[in-house]
C-alpha positions as CSV (number, residue, x, y, z in Angstrom):
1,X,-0.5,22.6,-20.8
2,X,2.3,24.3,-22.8
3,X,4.5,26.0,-20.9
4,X,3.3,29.6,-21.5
5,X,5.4,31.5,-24.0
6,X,4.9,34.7,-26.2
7,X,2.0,34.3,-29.0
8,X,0.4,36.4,-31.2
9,X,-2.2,36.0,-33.8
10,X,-2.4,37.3,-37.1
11,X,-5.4,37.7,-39.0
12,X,-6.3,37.9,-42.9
13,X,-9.8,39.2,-43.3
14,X,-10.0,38.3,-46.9
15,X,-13.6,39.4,-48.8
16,X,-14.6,34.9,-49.0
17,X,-12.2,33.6,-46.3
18,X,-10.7,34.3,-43.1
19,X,-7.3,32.9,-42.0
20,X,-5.9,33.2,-38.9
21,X,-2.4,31.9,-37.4
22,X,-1.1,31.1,-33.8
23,X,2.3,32.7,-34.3
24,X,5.8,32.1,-31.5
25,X,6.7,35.8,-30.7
26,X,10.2,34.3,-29.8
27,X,11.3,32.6,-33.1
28,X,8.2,33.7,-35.3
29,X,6.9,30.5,-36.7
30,X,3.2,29.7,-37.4
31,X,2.3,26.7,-34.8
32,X,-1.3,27.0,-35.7
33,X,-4.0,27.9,-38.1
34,X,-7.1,28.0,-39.3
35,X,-9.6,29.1,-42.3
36,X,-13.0,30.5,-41.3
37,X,-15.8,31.9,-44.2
38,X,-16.2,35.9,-43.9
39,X,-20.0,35.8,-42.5
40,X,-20.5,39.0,-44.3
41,X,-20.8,36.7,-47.2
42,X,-24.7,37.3,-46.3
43,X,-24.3,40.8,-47.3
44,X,-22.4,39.9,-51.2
45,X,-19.9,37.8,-52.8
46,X,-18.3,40.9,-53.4
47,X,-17.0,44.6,-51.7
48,X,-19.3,46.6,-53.3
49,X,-22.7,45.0,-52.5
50,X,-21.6,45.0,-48.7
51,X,-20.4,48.4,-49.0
52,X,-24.0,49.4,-50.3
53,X,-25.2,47.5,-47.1
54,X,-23.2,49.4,-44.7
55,X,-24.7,52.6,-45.8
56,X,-26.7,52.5,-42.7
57,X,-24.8,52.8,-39.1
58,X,-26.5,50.3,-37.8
59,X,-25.8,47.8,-41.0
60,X,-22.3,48.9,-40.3
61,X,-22.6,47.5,-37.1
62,X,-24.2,44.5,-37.7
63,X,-21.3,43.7,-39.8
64,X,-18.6,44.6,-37.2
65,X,-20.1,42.7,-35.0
66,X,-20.2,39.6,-37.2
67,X,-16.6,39.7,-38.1
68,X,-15.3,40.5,-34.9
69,X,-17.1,37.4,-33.5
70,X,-16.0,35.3,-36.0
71,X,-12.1,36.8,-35.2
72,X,-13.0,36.2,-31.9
73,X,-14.1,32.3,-32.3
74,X,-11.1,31.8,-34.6
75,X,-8.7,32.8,-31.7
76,X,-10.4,30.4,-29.1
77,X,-10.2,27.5,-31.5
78,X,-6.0,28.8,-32.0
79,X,-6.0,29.0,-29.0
80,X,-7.1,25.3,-27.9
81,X,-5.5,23.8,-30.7
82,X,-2.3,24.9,-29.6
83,X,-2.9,24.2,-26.1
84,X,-1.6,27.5,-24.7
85,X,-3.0,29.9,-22.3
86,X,-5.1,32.7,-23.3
87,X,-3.0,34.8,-21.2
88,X,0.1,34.4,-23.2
89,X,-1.4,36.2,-26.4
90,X,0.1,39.6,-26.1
91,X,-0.4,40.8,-30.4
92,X,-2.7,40.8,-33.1
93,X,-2.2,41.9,-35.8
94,X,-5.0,42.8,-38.7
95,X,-4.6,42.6,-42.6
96,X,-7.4,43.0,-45.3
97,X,-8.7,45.0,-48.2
98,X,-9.5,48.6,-47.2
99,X,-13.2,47.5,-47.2
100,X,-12.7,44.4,-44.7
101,X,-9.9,46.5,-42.7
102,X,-13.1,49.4,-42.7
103,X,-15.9,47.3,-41.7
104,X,-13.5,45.4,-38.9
105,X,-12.6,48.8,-37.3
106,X,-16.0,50.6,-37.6
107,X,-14.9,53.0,-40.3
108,X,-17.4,54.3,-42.7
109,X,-17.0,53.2,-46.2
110,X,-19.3,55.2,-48.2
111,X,-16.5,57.3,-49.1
112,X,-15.5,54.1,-51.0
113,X,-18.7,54.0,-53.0
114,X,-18.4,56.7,-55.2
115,X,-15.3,59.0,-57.1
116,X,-12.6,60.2,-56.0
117,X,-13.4,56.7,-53.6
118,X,-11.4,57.7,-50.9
119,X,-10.5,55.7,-47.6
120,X,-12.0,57.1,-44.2
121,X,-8.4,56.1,-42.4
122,X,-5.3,55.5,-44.1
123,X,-3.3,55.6,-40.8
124,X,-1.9,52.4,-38.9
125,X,-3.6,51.6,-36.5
126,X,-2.5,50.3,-32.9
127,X,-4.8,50.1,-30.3
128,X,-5.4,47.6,-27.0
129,X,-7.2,45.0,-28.5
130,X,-10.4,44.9,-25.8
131,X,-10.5,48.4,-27.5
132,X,-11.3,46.6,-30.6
133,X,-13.6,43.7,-29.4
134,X,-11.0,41.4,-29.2
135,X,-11.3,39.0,-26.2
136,X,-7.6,38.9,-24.8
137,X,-6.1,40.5,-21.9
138,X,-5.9,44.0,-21.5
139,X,-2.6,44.8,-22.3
140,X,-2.6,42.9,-25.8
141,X,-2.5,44.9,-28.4
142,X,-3.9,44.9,-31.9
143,X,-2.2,46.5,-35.1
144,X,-2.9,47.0,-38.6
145,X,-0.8,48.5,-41.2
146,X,-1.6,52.1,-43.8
147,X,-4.4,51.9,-46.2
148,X,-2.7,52.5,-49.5
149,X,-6.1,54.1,-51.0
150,X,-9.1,53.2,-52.1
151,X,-9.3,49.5,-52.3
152,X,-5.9,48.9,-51.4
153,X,-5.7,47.9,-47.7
154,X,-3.3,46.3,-45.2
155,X,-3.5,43.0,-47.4
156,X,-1.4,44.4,-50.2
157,X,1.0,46.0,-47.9
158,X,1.7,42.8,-45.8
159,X,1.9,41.0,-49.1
160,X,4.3,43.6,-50.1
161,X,6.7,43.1,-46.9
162,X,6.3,39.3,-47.4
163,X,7.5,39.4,-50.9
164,X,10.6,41.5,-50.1
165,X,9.9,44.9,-51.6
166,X,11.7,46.4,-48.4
167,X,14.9,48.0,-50.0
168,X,14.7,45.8,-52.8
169,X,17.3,46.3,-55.5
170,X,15.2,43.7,-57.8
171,X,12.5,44.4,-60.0
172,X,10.1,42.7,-58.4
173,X,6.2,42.0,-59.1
174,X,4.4,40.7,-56.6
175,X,0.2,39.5,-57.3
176,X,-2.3,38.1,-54.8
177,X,-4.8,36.8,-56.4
178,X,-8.8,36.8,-55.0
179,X,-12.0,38.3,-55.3
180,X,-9.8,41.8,-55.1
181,X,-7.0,40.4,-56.7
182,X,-3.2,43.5,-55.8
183,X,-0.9,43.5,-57.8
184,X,2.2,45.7,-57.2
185,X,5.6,46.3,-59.2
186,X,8.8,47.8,-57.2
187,X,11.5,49.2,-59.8
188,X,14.3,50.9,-59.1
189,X,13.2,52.1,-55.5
190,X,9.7,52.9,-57.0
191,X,6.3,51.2,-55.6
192,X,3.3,51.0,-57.9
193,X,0.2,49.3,-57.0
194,X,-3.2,48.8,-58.2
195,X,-6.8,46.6,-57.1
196,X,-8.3,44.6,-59.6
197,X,-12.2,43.4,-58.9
198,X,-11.5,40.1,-60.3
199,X,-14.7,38.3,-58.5
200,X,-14.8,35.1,-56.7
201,X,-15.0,33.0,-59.8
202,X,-11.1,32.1,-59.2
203,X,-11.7,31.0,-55.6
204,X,-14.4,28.5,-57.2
205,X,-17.6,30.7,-56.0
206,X,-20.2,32.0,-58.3
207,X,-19.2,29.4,-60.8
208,X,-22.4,26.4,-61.8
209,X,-20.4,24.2,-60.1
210,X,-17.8,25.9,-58.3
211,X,-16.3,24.8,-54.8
212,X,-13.0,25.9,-52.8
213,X,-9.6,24.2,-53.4
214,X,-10.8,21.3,-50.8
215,X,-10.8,17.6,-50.8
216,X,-13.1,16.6,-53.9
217,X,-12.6,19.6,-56.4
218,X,-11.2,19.3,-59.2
219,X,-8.1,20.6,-59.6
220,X,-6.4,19.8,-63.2
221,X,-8.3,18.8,-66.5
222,X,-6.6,17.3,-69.7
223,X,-8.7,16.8,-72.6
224,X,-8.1,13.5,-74.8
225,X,-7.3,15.0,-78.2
226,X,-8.8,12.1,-80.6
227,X,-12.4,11.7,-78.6
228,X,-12.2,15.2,-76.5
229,X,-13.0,13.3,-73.3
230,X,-11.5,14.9,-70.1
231,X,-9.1,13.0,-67.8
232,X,-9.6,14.3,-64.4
233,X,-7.4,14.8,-61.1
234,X,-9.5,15.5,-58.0
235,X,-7.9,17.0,-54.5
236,X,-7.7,14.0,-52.2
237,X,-8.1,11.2,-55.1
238,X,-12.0,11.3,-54.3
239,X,-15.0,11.6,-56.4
240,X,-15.4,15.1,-57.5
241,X,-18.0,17.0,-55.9
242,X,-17.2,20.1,-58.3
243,X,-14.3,22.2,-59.7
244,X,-11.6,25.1,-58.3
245,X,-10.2,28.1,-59.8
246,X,-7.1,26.5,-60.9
247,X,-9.3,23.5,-62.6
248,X,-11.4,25.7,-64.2
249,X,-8.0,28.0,-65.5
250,X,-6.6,24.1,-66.5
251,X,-9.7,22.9,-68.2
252,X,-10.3,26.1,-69.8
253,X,-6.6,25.7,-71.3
254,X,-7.2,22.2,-72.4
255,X,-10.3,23.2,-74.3
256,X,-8.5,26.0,-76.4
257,X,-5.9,23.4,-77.1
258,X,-8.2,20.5,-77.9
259,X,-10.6,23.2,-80.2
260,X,-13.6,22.7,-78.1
261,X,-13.4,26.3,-77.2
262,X,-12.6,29.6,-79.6
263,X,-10.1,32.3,-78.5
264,X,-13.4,34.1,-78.1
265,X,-14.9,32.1,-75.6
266,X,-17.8,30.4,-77.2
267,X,-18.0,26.6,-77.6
268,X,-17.7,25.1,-81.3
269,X,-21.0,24.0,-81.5
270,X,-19.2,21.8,-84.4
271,X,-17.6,19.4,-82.0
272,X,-19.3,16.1,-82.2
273,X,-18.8,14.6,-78.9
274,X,-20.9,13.1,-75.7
275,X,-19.3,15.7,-73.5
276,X,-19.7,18.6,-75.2
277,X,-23.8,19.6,-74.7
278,X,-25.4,21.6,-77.5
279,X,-28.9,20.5,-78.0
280,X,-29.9,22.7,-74.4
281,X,-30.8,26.3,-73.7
282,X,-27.3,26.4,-71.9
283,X,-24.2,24.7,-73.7
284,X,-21.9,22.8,-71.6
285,X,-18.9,20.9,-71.4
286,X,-19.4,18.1,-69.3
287,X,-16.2,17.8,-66.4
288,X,-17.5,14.0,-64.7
289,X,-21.2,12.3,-65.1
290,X,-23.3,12.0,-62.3
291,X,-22.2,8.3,-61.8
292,X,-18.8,9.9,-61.4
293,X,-19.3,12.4,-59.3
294,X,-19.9,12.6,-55.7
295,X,-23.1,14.5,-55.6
296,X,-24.9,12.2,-58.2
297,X,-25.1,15.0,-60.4
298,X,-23.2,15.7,-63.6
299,X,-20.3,18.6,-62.9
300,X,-20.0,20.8,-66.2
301,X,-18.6,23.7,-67.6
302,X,-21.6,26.2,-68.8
303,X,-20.9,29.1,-71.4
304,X,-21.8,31.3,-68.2
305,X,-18.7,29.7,-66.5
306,X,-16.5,30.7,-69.1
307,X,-17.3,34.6,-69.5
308,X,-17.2,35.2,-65.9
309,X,-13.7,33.6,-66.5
310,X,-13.3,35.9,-68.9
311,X,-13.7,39.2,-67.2
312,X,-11.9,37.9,-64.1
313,X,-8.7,37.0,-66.3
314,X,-9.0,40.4,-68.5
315,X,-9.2,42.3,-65.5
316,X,-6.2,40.7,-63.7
317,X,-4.1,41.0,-66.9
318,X,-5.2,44.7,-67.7
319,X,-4.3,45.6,-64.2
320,X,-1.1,44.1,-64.2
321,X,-0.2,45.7,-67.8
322,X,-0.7,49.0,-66.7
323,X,1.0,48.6,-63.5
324,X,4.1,47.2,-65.9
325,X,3.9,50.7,-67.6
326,X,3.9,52.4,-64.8
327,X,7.0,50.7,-63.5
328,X,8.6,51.2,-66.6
329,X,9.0,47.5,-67.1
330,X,8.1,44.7,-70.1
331,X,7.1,41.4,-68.4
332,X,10.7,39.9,-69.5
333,X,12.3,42.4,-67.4
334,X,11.0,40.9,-64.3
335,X,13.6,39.1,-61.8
336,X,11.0,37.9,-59.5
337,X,7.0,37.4,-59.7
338,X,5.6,36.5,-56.4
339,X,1.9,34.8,-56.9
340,X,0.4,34.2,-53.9
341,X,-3.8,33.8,-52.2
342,X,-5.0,30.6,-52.3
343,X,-5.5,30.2,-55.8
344,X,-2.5,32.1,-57.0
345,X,-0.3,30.0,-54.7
346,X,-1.6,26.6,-56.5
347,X,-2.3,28.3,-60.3
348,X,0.0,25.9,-63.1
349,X,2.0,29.4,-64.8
350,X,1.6,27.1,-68.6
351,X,-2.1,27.0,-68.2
352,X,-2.4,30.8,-66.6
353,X,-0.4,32.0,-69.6
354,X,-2.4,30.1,-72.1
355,X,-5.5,31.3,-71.1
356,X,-3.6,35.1,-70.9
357,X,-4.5,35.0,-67.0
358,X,-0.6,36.0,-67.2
359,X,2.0,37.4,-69.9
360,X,4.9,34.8,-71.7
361,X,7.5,35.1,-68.4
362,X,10.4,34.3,-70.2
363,X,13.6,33.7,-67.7
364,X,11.2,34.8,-64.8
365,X,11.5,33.7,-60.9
366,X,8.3,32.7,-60.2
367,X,7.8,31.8,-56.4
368,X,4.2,30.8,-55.7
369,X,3.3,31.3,-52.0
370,X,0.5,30.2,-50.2
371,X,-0.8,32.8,-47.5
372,X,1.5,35.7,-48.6
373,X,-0.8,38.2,-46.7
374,X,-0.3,36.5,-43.5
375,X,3.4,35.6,-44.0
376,X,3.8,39.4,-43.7
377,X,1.2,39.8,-40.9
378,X,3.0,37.5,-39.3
379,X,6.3,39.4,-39.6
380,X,4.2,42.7,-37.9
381,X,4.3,41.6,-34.5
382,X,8.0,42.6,-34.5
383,X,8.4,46.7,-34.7
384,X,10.8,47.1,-37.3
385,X,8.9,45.3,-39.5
386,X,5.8,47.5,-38.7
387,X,8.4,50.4,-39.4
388,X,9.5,48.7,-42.8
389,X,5.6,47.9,-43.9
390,X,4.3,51.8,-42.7
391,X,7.6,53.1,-45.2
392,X,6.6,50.9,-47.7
393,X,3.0,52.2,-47.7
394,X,4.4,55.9,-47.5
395,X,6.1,55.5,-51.0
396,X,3.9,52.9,-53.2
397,X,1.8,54.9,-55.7
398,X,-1.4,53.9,-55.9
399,X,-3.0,53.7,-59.5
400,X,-6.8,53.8,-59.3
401,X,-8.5,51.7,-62.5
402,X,-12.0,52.4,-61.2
403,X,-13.4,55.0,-64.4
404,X,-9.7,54.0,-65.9
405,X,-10.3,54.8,-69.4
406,X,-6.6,53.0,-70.3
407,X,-8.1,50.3,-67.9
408,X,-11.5,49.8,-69.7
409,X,-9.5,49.8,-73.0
410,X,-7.4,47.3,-72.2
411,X,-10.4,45.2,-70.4
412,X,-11.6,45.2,-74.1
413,X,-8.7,44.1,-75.4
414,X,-8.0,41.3,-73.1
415,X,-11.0,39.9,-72.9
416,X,-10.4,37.3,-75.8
417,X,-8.2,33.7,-75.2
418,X,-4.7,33.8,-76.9
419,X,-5.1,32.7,-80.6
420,X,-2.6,29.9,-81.4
C-alpha cells in the first residue's frame, strides 16, 4: 500500500455527470479521477424538472440519498485506484449549480422555482463530512463555496478561482459550458455573472443520436463540397456509434458552408444528394449508414437536432452579450476567454463562431480547459484559496435572465446561423 499521505477529494456534481478527483494535499496534484452519471437523471435531463420533483420532502430525500451514495461509491473507487488508505482522506470539497449543491446538502429548492428564484443558502458551507453522509473519518471535513444566487452555485465560483479572476488586472471572460452553461466577465475589479439553461444537447443528450464525447462519437464533420458527402472523424478511430456536442457544432458549421443548411436552420430541401433525406415525415442529413456505423443503424442529423441546437447556442450567446454589456466590454476587448466543461474544453473556436455559438474573437487568448470546476475545487482544500473563492463570491454581481426581457430579445435575435 501507499505510504499514507494527505488526500482530499473534490467533487463536481454537474446536472449529467459527476466528477470526482483524488487530490495530494501536500503538492496539490490530481492522482486520480473518475466520471460517474448524476442518478437524478431519473428525475430530468434538466434543473427544473427535478426541482418540480423535490417539491415533496420526502422526494428531496430520495434525491439526497441518491447523490450522496453515488459521492460515496465514487470515493471508494478513488480510493482503491489510488491504493491509499481511507484514513488518509482528511477534505472534500463540493462544487455544483445551486440546484445540485441544494439537493446534495438537503436544502429546499422550491424557492428556485418561481420569481424572485432565490437560493435557500448562499453561505459556505463547512461541516464534518459524516455530518453530510460522507463515509470518511470523523474529523474529515467537507466544504463548499457561496451560492452566487439563483442558479449560480459553487461551480461558477470554482470556475472563477480556476480561471484567475482573483485580483485580476485582465479583462477576463471565463464560460463553462453544460446543461447550465456560467458565464462570467471581471473588468476592472468588477465581477459579473449570469446562468444560461443551454440543455444537454451540447453534452450529446437529447439529441436523435446523441452520445457523450467517448470512444465511438463523432467528433468532427467536413462536408465534400462537389457531392455534399460527409467525411467523418470518430473518438478512438472506431465505428461511430453516434455524435457529440462538438460534432454536431462542426457538422452543423460544415452544412452552412456546404449550403445544405440556411442561416435559418431549415434544410434546402433543393439539395439533390443521397445524404440529405427529404422524401420522410422527418428531414435528415445522414452522418454514417448503418453499414458504417457501429450500431447497424444509420446516425443522422434530424431538423429536430438542429433547433434544439439552436436555442442552446442563442441562449449561450445572449447570455454572454449581455454579460459583455454589463462589464462594459466589446468581445475584442477581451485579453483572456477561458472555455472550459467537457464540451467547451474540446469545442473548435472557427466552427463555434460560425455557427454564432461564440462572437468574432479577434486577438483573443483563448485557453480551453478541461474540468475548470474541479481545477478550482481542487485548489479549495487550501484556506486561502477558500478565502479568495468566498471574496470573489462577495463581489460578483449576479445578472438574472430568467423573465429577462433584454434576454428574451436577444434570444430572438440570436436564434438564426450567421449569414455569409
Amino acid at each position: 500500500m501507499e505510504s499514507p499521505g494527505k488526500y482530499g477529494i473534490s467533487v463536481d456534481i454537474g446536472t449529467t455527470n459527476i466528477t470526482l478527483q483524488l487530490t495530494s494535499l501536500e503538492d496539490g496534484d490530481s492522482r486520480e479521477e473518475i466520471k460517474l452519471r448524476n442518478p437524478q437523471r431519473e428525475f430530468g435531463e434538466e434543473v427544473i424538472s427535478r426541482i418540480d420533483f423535490a417539491r415533496k420532502r420526502d422526494d428531496a430525500d430520495v434525491m439526497m440519498n441518491l447523490v450522496r451514495k453515488t459521492v460515496n461509491d465514487g470515493i471508494t473507487r478513488l480510493i482503491d485506484m489510488a491504493n491509499c488508505d481511507r484514513e488518509s482522506v482528511n477534505s472534500v470539497v463540493i462544487v455544483g449549480n445551486t440546484v445540485m449543491h441544494h439537493l446534495f446538502f438537503g436544502l429546499s429548492t422550491s424557492t428556485l422555482l418561481k420569481a424572485p428564484y432565490l437560493a435557500e443558502h448562499k453561505g459556505a458551507i463547512l461541516k464534518k463530512a459524516t455530518e453530510v453522509g460522507i463515509d470518511l473519518h470523523a474529523n474529515a471535513t467537507c466544504y463548499s463555496p457561496p451560492v452566487i444566487e439563483s442558479f449560480v452555485g459553487p461551480d461558477a465560483v470554482a470556475m472563477m478561482l480556476a480561471s484567475g479572476f482573483f485580483n485580476s488586472e485582465l479583462k477576463l471572460v471565463s464560460i463553462d459550458i453544460g446543461t447550465n452553461t456560467e458565464i462570467a466577465a471581471i473588468n476592472e475589479n468588477e465581477i459579473w455573472i449570469a446562468s444560461a439553461a443551454s440543455g444537454p444537447a451540447f453534452e450529446g443528450m437529447s439529441l436523435e443520436y446523441g452520445t457523450s464525447g467517448d470512444v465511438g462519437a463523432i467528433n468532427r464533420v467536413l462536408i465534400d463540397s462537389l457531392d455534399s458527402r460527409p467525411h467523418i472523424d470518430v473518438i478512438g478511430d472506431e465505428k461511430p456509434t453516434g455524435i457529440c456536442g462538438t460534432g454536431v457544432i462542426s457538422a452543423i458549421a460544415s452544412m452552412l458552408e456546404s449550403g445544405i443548411l440556411f442561416s435559418r436552420g431549415s434544410f434546402n430541401r433543393e439539395m439533390k444528394t443521397p445524404w440529405l433525406v427529404t422524401d420522410t415525415p422527418i428531414v435528415h442529413y445522414v452522418l454514417a449508414t448503418a453499414s458504417e456505423s457501429a450500431t447497424e443503424s444509420s446516425i443522422v442529423l434530424t431538423q429536430p437536432d438542429i433547433r434544439m441546437i439552436q436555442q442552446s447556442k442563442s441562449s449561450i450567446r445572449s447570455a454572454l452579450s449581455i454579460v459583455l454589456k454589463q462589464a462594459k466590454l466589446n468581445p475584442a476587448d477581451i485579453d483572456t476567454l477561458y472555455l472550459t466543461g467537457v464540451f467547451g474544453s474540446d469545442l473548435n473556436i472557427s466552427d463555434a463562431i460560425r455557427i454564432g455559438l461564440l462572437p468574432d474573437l479577434v486577438s483573443v487568448d483563448v485557453k480551453q480547459v478541461k474540468g475548470g470546476a474541479s481545477i478550482g475545487a481542487n485548489l479549495m482544500h487550501r484556506q486561502n484559496y477558500q478565502k479568495q473563492a468566498e471574496e470573489i463570491a462577495s463581489i460578483a454581481k449576479y445578472i438574472e435572465l430568467t423573465d429577462n426581457p433584454e434576454f428574451k430579445k436577444r434570444f430572438t435575435e440570436n436564434l438564426a446561423f450567421p449569414n455569409r
